[in-house]
DORO-86310 format. One line per 8 residues: for each residue z, y, x of N, C-alpha, C. Coordinates in steps of 0.05 Angstrom, whole numbers. Atoms other than C-alpha are relative to their C-alpha. Example, Ala and Ser with C-alpha at 12.3 -4.5 7.8 and 13.67 -1.06 7.14 Angstrom:
BEGIN
0:-24:18:156:-90:246:0:24:18  -1:-24:-16:143:-21:273:14:22:-15;
***
This chain:
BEGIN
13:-24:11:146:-815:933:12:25:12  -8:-10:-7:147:-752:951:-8:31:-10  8:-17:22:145:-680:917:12:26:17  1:-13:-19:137:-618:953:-15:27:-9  17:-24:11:113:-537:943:4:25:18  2:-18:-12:91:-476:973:15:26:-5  -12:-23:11:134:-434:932:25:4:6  -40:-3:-3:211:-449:950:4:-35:15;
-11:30:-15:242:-512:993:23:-7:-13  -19:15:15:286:-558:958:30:16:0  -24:-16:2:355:-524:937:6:31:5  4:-32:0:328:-452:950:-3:10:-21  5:-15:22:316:-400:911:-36:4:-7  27:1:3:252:-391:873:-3:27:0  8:-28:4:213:-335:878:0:19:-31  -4:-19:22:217:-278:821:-27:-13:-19;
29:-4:14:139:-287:808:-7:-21:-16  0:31:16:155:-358:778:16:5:-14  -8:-5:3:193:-333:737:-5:11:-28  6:-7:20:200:-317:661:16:27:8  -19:-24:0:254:-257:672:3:10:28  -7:-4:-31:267:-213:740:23:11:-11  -14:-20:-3:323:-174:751:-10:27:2  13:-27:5:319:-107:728:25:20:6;
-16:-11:0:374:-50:755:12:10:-27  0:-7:16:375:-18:693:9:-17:-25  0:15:27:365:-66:634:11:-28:2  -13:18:-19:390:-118:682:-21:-26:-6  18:15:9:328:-162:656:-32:7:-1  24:-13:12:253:-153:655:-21:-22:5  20:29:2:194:-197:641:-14:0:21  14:3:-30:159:-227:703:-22:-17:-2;
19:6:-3:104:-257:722:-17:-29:-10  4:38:6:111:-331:696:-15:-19:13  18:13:-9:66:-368:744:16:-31:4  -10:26:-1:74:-440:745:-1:-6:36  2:0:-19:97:-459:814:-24:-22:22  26:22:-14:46:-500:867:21:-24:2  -15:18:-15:72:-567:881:-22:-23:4  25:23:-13:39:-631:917:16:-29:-3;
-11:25:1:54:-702:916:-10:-21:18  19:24:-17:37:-769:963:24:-24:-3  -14:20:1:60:-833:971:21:-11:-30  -5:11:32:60:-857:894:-8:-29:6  -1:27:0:77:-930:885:-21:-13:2  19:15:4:29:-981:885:0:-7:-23  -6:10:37:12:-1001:809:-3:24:-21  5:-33:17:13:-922:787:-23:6:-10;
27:-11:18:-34:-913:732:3:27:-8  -1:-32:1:-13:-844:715:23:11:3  -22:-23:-2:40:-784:720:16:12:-23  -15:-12:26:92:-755:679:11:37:20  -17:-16:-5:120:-683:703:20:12:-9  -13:-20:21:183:-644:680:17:7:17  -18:-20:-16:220:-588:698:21:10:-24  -18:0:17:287:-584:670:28:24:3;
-23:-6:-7:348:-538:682:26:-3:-18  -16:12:17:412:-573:660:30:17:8  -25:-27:0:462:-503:672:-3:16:-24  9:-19:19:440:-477:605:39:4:-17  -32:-3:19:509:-451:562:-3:-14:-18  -1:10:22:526:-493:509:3:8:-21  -8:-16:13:547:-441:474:-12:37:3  14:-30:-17:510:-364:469:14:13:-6;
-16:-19:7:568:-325:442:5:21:18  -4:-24:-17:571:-286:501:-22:-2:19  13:-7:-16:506:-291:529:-16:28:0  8:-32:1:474:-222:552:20:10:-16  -25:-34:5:533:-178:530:11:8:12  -3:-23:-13:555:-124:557:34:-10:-5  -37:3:-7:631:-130:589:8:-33:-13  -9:30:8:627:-206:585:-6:-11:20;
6:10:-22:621:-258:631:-6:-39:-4  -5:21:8:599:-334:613:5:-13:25  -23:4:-20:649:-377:647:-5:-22:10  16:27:-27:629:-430:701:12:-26:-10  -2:24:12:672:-478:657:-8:-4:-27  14:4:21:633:-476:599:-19:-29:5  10:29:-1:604:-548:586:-34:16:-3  31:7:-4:528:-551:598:-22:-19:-14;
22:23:5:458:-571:569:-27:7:7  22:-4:-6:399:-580:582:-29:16:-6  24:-15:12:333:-538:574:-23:-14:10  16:5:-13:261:-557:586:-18:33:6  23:-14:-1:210:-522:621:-24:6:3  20:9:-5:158:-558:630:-4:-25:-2  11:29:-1:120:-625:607:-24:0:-3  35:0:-1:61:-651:628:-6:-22:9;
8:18:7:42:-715:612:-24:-10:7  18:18:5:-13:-768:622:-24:10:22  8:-17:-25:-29:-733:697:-12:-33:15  16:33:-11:-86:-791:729:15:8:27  -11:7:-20:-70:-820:791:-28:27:30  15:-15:-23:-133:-777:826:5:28:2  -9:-32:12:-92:-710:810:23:-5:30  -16:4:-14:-49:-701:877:12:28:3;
-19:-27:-1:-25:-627:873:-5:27:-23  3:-16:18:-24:-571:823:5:25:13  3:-16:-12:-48:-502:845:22:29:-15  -18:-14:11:6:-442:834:-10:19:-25  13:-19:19:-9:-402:769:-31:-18:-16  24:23:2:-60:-459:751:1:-14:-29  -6:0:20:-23:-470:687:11:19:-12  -19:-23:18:13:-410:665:-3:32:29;
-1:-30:-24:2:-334:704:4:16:-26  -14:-24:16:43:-290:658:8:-15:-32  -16:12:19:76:-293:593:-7:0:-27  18:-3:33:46:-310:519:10:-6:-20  -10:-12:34:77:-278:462:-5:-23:-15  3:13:12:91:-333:413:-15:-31:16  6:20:-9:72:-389:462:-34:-3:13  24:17:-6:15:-423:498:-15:-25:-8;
13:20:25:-30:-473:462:5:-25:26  3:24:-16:-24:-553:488:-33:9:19  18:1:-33:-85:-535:548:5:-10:12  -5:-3:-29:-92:-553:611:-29:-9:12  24:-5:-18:-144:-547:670:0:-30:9  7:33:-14:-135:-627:685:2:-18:-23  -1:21:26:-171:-673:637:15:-20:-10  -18:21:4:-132:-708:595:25:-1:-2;
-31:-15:2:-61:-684:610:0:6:-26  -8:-17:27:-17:-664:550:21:20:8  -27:-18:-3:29:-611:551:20:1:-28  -22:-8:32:96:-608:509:14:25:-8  -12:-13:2:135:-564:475:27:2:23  -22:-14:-11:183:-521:519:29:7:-15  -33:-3:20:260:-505:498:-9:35:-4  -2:-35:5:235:-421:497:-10:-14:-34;
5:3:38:211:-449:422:21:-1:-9  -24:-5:14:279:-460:404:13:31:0  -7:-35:-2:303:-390:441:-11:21:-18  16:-25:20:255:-353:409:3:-6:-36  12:7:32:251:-391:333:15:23:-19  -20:-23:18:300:-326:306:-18:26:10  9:-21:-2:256:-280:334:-28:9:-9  41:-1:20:190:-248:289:-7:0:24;
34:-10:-9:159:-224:347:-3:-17:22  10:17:-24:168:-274:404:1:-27:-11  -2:25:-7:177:-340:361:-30:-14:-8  23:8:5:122:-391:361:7:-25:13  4:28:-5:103:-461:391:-8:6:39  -2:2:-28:116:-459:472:-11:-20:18  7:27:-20:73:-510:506:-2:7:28  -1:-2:-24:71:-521:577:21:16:17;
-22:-8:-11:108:-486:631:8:33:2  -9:-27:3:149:-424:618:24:3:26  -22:2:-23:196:-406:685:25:12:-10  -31:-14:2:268:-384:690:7:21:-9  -10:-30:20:299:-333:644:37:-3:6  -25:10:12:378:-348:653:9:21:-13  -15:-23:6:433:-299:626:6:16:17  0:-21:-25:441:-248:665:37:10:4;
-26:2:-3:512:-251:659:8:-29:1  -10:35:4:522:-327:674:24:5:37  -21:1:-29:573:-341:730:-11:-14:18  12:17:-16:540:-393:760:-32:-4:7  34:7:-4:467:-410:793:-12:-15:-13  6:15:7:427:-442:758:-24:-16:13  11:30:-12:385:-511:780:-28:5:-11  27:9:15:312:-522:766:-17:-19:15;
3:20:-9:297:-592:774:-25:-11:-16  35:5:10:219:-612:779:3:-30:-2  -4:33:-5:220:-686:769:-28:-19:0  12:18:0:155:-734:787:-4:-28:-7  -2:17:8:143:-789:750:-15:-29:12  31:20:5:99:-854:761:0:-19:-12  -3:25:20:86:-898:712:-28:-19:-3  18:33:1:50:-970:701:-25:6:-27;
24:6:26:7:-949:635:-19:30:12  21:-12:-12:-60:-913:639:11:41:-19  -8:-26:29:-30:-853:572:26:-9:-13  -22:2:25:30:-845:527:-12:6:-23  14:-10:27:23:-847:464:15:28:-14  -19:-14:8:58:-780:439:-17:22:-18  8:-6:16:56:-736:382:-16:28:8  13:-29:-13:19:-662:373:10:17:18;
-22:-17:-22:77:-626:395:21:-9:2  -22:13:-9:121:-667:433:21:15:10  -15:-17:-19:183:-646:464:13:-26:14  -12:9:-17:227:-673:519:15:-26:-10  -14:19:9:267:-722:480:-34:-25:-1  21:15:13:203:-761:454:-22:-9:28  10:3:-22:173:-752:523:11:-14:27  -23:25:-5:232:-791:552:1:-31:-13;
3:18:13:229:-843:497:-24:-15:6  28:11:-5:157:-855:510:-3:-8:26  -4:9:-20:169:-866:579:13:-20:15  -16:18:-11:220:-918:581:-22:-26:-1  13:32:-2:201:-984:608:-22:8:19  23:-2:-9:148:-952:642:2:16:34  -7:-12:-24:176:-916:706:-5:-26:25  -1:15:-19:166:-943:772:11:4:24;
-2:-28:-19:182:-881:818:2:22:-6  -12:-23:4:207:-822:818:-2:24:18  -7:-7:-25:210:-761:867:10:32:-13  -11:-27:18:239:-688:854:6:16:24  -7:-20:-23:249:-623:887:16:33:-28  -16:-16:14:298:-571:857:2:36:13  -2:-31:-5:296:-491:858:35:15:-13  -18:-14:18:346:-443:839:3:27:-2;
3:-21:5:351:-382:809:24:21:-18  -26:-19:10:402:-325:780:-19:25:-1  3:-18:-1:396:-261:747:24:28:-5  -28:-5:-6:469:-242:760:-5:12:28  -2:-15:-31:473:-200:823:34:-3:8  -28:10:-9:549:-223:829:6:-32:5  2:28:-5:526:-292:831:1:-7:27  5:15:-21:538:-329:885:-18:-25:7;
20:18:4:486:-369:914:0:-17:21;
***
């Protein structure tokens, strides 16, 4: 298998416009463009009844006590977990590339409803539902793909790993609003192949990249 996009080459940086947050001189943060990136696929197993997608970045702090504050710095040995940013489920086998901005072109207050432009697909809950669930005015139910926001004080780059699935059944069975855990669970036993391509992104200007 093989997994591939017009927007950034494996271990590069992604562009801003994919992007939930840019860098801002000022506020050192500002909301961007969110477009979901293009990516393509070929050479899926023989036996592939349908697709799983997910985009994960597993540099998130384990801890937010010092994220975004001023005269702080979160520290490159801080233990790590995971975030999602995207799932999208029960993708047929005659679906071979997804067009940039095709699921998500900008950013929606309180979330985006399970949609999508390819019959059938599901989309799950995103980890910005958790980020946001303290906040009135941005929390809500996050489906589909929301891009890169990190801390803007993080020390380190962070990863954003697209991962292609292919699996032996025609659907999963999964609930209204699934998330990542459940969308893993539902998948075991069922993998056959795999393929992945990884971005990365910072909104640290002392980051090294």
């Amino acid at each position: 298998m093989k997994l591939i996009s017009n927007n950034f080459t494996h271990n590069r940086s992604i562009p801003a416009e994919l992007a939930f947050g840019r860098p801002d001189p000022e506020t050192h943060l500002a909301l961007s463009d969110n477009r979901n990136p293009h990516l393509a696929w070929s050479d899926i197993p023989e036996g592939t009844r349908s697709l799983v997608l997910i985009c994960h970045d597993p540099d998130v702090p384990s801890q937010g006590d010092d994220v975004n504050h001023e005269g702080r710095e979160i520290s490159p040995n801080l233990p790590r977990v995971d975030f999602n940013h995207w799932l999208l489920a029960n993708i047929p086998t005659t679906t071979t590339e997804i067009a940039a901005g095709a699921f998500s072109d900008g950013i929606t207050v309180r979330g985006k409803p399970d949609a999508s432009p390819i019959e059938g697909t599901r989309q799950g809950l995103n980890n910005y539902t958790d980020w946001f669930a303290g906040d009135e005015e941005m929390k809500g139910l996050y489906h589909g793909y929301d891009g890169p926001c990190p801390p803007w004080n993080d020390s380190i780059i962070h990863h954003y790993i697209f991962t292609l699935y292919a699996l032996d059944i025609d659907a999963l069975t999964l609930s209204e609003h699934f998330n990542g855990q459940e969308l893993l669970q539902a998948m075991e036993g069922h993998i056959i192949g795999q393929a992945g391509i990884t971005g990365t992104y910072s909104l640290n200007p002392n980051c090294p990249t």
